[in-house]
C-alpha positions as CSV (number, residue, x, y, z in Angstrom):
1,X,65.2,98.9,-36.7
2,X,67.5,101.7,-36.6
3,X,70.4,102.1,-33.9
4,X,68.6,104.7,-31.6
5,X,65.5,102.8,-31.7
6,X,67.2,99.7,-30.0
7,X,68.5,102.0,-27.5
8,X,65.1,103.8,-26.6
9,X,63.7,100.2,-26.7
10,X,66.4,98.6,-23.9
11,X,65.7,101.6,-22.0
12,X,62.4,101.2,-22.2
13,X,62.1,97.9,-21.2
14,X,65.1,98.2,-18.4
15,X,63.4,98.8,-16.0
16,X,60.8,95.9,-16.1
17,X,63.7,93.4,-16.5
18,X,65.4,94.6,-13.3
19,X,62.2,94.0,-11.4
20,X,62.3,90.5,-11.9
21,X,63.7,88.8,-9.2
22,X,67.1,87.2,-9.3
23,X,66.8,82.7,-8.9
24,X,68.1,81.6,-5.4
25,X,70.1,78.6,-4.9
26,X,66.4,77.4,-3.3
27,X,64.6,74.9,-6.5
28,X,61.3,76.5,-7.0
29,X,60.0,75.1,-9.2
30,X,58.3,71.5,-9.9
31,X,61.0,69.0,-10.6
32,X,60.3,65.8,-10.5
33,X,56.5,65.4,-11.3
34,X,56.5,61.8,-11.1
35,X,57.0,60.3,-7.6
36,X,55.9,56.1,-6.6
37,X,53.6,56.3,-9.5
38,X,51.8,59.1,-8.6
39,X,52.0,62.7,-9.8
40,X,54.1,64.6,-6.9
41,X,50.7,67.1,-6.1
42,X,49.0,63.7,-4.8
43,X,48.4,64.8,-1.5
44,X,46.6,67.9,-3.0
45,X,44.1,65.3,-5.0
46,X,43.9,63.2,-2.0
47,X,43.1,66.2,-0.2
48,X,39.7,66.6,-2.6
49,X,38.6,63.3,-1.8
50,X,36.0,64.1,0.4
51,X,33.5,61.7,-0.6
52,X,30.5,63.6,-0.6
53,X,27.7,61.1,-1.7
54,X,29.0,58.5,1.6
55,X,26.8,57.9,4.2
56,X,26.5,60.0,7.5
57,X,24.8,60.6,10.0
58,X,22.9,63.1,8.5
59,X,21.4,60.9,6.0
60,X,17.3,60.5,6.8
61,X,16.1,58.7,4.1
62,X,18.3,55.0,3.7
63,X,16.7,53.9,0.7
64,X,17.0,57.7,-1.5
65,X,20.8,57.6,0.0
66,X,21.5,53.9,-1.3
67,X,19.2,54.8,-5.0
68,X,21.5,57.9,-5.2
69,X,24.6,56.0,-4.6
70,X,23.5,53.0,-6.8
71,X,23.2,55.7,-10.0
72,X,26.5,57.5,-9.4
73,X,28.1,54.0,-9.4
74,X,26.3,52.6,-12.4
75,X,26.8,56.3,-14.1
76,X,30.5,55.5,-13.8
77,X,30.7,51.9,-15.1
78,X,29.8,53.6,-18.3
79,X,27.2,50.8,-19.6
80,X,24.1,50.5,-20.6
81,X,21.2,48.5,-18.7
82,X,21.0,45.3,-20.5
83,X,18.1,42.4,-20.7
84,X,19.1,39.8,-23.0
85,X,17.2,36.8,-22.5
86,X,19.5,34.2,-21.1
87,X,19.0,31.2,-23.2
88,X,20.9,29.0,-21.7
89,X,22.0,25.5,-22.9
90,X,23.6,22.8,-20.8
91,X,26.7,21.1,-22.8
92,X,28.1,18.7,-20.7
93,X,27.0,17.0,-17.2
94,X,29.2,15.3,-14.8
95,X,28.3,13.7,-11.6
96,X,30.3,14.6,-8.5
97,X,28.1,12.9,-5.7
98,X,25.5,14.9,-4.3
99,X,25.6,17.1,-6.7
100,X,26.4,17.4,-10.3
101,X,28.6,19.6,-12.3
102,X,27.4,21.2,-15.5
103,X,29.4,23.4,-18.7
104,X,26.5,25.8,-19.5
105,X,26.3,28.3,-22.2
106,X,24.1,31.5,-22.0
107,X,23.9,34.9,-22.7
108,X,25.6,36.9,-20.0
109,X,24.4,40.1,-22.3
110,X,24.0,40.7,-25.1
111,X,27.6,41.5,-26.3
112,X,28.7,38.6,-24.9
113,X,27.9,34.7,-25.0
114,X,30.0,32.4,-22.2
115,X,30.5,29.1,-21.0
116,X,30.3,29.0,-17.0
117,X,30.6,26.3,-14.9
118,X,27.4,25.2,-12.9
119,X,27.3,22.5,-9.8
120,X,23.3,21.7,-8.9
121,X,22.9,19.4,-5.9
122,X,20.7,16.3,-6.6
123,X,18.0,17.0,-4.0
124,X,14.8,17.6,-5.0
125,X,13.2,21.3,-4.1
126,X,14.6,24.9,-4.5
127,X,18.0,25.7,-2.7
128,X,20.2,28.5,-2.1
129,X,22.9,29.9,-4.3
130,X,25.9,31.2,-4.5
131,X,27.9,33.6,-7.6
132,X,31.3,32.7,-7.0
133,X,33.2,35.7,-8.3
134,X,37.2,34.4,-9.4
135,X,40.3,36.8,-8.6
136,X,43.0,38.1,-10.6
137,X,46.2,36.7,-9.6
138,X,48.0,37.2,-13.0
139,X,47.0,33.9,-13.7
140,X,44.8,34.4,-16.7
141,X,44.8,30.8,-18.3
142,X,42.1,29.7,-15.8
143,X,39.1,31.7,-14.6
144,X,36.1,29.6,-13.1
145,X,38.1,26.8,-12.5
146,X,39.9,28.7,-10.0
147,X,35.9,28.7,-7.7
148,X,35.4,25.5,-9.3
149,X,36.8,22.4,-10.4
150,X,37.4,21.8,-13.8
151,X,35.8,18.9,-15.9
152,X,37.1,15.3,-16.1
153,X,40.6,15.2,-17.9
154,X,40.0,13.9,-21.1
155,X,42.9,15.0,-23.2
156,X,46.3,17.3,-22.7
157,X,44.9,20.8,-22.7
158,X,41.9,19.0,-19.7
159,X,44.9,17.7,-17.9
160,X,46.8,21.0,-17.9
161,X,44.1,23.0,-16.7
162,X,43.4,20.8,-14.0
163,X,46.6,21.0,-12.8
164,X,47.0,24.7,-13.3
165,X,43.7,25.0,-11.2
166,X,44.4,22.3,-8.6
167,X,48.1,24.4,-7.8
168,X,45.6,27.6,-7.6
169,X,43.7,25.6,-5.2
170,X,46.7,24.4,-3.3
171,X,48.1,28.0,-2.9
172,X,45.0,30.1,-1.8
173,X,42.4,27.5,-0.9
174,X,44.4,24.6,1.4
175,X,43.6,22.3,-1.4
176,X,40.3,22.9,-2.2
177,X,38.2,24.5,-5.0
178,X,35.8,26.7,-3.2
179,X,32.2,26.2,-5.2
180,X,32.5,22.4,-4.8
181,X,33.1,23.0,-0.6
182,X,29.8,24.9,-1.0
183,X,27.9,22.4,-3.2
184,X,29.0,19.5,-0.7
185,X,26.2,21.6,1.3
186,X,23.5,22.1,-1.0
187,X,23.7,25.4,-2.7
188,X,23.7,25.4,-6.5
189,X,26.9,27.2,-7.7
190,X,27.9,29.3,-10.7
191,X,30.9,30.7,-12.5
192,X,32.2,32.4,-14.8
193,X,35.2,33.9,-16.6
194,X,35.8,37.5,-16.9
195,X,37.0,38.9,-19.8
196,X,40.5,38.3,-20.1
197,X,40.6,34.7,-18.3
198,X,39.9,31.5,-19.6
199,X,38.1,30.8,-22.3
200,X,37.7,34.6,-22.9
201,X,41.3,35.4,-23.0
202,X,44.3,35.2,-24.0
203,X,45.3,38.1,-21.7
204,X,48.6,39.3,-19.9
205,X,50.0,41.5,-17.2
206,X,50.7,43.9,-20.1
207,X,47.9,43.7,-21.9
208,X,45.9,44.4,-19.7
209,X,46.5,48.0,-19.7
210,X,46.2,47.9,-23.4
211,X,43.0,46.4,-23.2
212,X,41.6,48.9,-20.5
213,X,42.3,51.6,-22.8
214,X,40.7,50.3,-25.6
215,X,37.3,49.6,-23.6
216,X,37.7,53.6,-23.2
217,X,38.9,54.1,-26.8
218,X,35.4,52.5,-27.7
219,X,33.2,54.2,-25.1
220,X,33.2,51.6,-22.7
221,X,34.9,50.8,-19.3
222,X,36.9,47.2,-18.5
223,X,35.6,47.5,-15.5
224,X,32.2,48.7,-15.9
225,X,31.7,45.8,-17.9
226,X,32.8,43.3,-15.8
227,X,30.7,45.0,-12.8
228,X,27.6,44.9,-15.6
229,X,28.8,41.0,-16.3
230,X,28.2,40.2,-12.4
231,X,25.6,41.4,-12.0
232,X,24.1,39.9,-15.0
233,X,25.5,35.8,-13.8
234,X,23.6,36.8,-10.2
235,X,20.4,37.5,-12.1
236,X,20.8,34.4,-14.3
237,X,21.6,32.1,-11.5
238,X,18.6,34.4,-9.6
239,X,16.8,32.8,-12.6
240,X,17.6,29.1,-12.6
241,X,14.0,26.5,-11.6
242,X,16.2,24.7,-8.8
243,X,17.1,28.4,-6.8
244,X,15.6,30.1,-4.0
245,X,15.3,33.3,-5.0
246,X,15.7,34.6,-1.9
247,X,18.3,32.8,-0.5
248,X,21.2,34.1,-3.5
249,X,24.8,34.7,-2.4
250,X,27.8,36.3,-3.8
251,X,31.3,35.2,-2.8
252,X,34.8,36.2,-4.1
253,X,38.6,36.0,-3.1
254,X,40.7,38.9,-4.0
255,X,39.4,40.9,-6.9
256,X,36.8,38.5,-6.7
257,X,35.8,40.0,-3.1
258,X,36.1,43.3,-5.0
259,X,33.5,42.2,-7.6
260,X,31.5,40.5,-5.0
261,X,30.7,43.5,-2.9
262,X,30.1,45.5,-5.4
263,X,27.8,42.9,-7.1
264,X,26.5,43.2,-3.5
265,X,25.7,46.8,-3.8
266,X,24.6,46.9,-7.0
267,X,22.0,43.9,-7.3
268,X,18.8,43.5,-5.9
269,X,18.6,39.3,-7.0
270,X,21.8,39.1,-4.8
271,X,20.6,38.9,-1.3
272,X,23.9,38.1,0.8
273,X,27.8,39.0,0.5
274,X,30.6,37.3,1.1
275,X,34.5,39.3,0.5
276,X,37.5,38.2,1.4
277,X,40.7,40.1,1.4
278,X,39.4,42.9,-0.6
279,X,38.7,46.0,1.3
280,X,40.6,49.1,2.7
281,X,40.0,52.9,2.7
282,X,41.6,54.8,-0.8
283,X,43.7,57.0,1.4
284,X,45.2,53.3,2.7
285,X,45.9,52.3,-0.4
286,X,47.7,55.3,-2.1
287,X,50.1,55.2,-0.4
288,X,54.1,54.0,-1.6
289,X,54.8,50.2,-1.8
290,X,51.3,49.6,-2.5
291,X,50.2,47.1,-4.8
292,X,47.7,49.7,-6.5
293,X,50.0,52.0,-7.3
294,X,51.5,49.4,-9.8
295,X,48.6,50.2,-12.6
296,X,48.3,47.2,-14.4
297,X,45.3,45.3,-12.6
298,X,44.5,48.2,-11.0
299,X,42.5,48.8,-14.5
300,X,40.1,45.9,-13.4
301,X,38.6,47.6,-10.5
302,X,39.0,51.4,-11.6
303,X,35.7,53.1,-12.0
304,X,36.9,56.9,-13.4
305,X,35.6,59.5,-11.3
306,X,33.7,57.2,-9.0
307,X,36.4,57.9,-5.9
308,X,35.4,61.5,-6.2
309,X,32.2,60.8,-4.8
310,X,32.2,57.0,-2.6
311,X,35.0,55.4,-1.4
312,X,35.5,51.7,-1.7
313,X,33.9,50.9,1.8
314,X,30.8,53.5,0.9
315,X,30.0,51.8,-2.1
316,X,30.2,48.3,-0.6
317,X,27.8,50.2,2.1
318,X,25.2,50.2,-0.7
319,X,24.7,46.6,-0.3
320,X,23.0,47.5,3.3
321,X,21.1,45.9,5.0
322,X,21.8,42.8,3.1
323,X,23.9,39.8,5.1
324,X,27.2,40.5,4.8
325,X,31.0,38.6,5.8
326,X,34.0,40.6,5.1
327,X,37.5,38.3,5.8
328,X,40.9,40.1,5.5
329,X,44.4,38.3,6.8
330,X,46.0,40.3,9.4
331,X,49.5,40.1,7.2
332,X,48.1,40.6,3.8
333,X,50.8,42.7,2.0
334,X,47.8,43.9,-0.1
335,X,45.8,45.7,2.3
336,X,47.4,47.4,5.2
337,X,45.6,46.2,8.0
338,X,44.9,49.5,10.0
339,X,43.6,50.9,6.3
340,X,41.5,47.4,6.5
341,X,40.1,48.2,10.4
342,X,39.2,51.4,9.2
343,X,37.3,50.8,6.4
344,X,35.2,48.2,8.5
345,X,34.3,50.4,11.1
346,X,32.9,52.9,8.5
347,X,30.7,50.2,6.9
348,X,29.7,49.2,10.1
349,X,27.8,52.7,11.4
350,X,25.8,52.3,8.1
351,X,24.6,48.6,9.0
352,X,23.6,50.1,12.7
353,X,22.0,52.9,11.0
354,X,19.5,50.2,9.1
355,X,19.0,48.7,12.6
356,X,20.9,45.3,11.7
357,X,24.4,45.8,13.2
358,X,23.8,41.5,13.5
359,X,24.0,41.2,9.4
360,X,27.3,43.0,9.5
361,X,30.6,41.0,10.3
362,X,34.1,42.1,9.8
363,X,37.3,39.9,10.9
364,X,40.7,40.0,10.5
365,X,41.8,36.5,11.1
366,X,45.7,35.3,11.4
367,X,47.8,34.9,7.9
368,X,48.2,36.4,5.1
369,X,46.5,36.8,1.0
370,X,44.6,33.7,1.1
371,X,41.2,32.0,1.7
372,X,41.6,28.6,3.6
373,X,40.0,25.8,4.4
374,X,39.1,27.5,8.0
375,X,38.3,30.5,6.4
376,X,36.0,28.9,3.8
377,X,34.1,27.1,7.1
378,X,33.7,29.8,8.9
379,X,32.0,31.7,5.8
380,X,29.9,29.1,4.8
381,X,28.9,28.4,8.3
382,X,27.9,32.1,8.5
383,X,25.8,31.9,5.6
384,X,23.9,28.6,6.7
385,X,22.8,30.7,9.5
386,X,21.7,33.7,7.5
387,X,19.8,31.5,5.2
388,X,18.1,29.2,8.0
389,X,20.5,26.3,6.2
390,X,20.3,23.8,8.9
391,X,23.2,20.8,7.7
């Protein structure tokens, strides 16, 4: 380019490079993007989350709101309906009194063959049930026998699980494994591990992430699956020659009341709910200092796209106008309690709207992340009643 074509190219473009304006000592631009976890436009995303597919008052038809509502959940668990037979096979027996505790191995589908835990009471005739659904914790090395007390201690690795499950027990339960409690009563009981605990681990805080990508990587969901897994143990236990079929309960602590509501919602062989201290409103729960904002086991209960649509307490709402107990501690560090109260209140309206405000109850009783003894009475209590269980 030759000298006077430079020139008549500056002058050219002179003008337009005046017209831009001159920075200010104002920053305005995005710097940083990254803020408690969350991109720093969170407020505009939360601000999307309108929840469109939630219940309201203008909602006529209960049963097309809750089908609707059932298939955008599902849709997002990314599986596939499955109907393995069962097959089950019972591989050990041990007798605990009234009751019996058995190892059985079945089909939970058919991806996936487990060993659950199983407590049948020795009276003759059909009786209630109850999926006990474990939580999270971090504590991966144990799984059912955090519901349910492990099997006699006949060796080292026996006698270290017991003991790992018996401190569980100690620090959430006052002592206690919850699915015995319940079999002391009558109901037959079943657990089993989710993927990750137990005998279908080895998993860690870290891995987990790793793992939740993966299930993507191949098409598949770590959460959907374990939604698709619980619903599957309530249909099997639904299935079992000593249950009433109409008296079936789920019941979880922590991610397990996560699992169990949404079990709840998504099962018709599940016929009563009971959560406890797992439940609060998404706008409670993003927000700085909160536990989900940590990733990690956030993965287990992380549905993608789903909070576009429903909001934790709308799909729990699904499980309408089924029995249900929800128990939160007033000083969980998990769950704010105001984001708690709020979330209940919304459920609520959607439990009058079916005409049985009476199957709906929601406390928030003194202490903290935990499910004790007084707790577990009160529950179990509750669901004597709902199934005409007279002690």
């Amino acid at each position: 380019m030759t000298k006077h074509r430079r020139t008549a190219l500056l002058s050219a473009l002179l003008p337009a490079l005046l017209s831009i304006p001159l920075a200010s000592d104002a920053q305005d631009y995005e710097a940083p993007g990254v803020e408690h976890n969350m991109p720093i436009f969170a407020p505009a995303l939360k601000a999307r989350m309108t929840y469109p597919m939630a219940w309201s008052p203008d909602v006529k038809d209960l049963k097309a709101w809750r089908d609707k509502g059932r298939a955008k959940v599902w849709e997002a668990t990314l599986q596939q309906p499955d109907t393995t037979p069962f097959k089950p096979v019972v591989i050990a027996e041990e007798d605990r009194g009234s009751y019996v505790a058995r190892q059985v191995v079945f089909n939970l589908t058919g991806m996936s063959r487990v060993r659950a835990l199983l407590l049948v009471p020795k009276s003759a005739g059909k009786h209630p049930a109850a999926l006990m659904l474990h939580d999270h914790g971090g504590k991966f090395d144990i799984g059912k026998e955090k519901m349910i007390e492990p099997f006699g201690m006949n060796g080292a690795a026996d006698t270290a699980k017991h003991a790992s499950a018996k401190a569980w027990a100690d620090k959430h339960f006052s002592g206690r494994w919850p699915g015995d409690a319940l079999a002391a009563r009558g109901y037959v009981v079943l657990c089993a591990d989710a993927v990750g605990w137990g005998d279908r681990g080895p998993l860690t805080g870290e891995g987990q992430q790793a793992l939740a990508s993966n299930f993507f990587n191949l098409g598949s969901s770590m959460s959907g699956n374990m939604a698709l897994e619980d619903v599957r143990a309530a249909e099997f236990l639904a299935s079992l020659p000593e249950v009433d079929t109409k008296r079936v309960a789920v019941l979880g602590f922590s991610m397990g009341a996560f699992r169990a509501w949404q079990a709840g919602a998504l099962s018709d062989a599940i016929t009563a709910v009971i959560a406890s201290n797992w439940m609060a409103t998404t706008e409670g729960l993003m927000v700085p200092g909160s536990n989900q904002l940590r990733g990690s086991s956030a993965f287990q209960m992380m549905h993608p796209g789903l909070l576009r649509y429903l909001d934790h307490p709308d799909v729990a709402s699904l499980a309408a106008p089924k029995p249900t107990l929800f128990i939160a501690g007033e000083t969980d560090k998990l769950f704010p309690v105001a984001s708690v109260r709020a979330a209940y209140a919304k459920m609520g309206k959607v439990w009058q709207a079916y005409g049985a405000a009476d199957r709906f109850e929601a406390i928030v009783r003194p202490g903290g992340h935990e499910f004790p003894k007084e707790a577990q009475d009160y529950a179990y209590d509750w669901l004597d009643r709902h199934f005409g269980k007279r002690r």
